[in-house]
C-alpha positions as CSV (number, residue, x, y, z in Angstrom):
1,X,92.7,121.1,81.5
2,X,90.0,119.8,80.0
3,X,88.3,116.6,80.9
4,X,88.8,114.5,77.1
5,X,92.5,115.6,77.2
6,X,92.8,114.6,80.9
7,X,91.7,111.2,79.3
8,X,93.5,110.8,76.4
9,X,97.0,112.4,78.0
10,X,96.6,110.0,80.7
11,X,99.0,106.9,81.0
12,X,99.1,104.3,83.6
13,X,101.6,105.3,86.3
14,X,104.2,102.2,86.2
15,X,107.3,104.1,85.5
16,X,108.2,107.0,87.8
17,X,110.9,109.6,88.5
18,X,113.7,107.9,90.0
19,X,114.8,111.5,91.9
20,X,111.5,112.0,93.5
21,X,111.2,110.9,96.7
22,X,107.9,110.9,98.5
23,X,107.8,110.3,102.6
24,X,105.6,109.4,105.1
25,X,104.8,112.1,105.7
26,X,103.5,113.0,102.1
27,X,101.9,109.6,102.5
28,X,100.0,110.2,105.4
29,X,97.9,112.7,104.4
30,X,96.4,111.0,101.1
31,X,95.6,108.1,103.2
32,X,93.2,109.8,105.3
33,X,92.0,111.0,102.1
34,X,91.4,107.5,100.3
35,X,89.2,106.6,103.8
36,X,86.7,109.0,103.1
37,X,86.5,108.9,99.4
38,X,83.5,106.8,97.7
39,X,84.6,103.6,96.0
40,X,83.5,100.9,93.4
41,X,82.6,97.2,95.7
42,X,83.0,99.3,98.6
43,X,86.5,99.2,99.0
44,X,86.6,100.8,101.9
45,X,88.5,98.3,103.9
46,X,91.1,98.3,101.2
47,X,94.7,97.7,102.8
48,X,97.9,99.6,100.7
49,X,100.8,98.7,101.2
50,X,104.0,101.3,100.8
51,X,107.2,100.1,99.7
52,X,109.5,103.0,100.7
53,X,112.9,101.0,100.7
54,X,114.6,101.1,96.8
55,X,116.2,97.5,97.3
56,X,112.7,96.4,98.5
57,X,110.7,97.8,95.3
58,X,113.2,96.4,93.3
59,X,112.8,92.8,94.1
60,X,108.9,93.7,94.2
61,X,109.4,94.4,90.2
């Protein structure tokens, strides 16, 4: 894919596939990711969060 249709096929990701699960253990793995990565305002201290719990990310919307 190119880089200008990466961009313009792009959408923000507020909607997602209720059948798709993802674990901890899928989880886990990006995290340690995200530590190493550069970021804008150093945001390297950033603290996620993970909602796993459908009742719990319903009442979040």
């Amino acid at each position: 894919m190119e880089f200008n249709e990466l961009i313009e096929t792009r959408h923000s990701a507020n909607n997602f596939l209720e059948d798709v699960q993802i674990t901890v253990i899928d989880l886990e793995p990006i995290f340690e990711d995200i530590k190493l990565a550069p970021s804008a305002f150093n945001l390297q201290h950033a603290e996620y969060k993970v909602v796993l719990e459908k009742d719990l990310k319903e009442r979040l919307c």
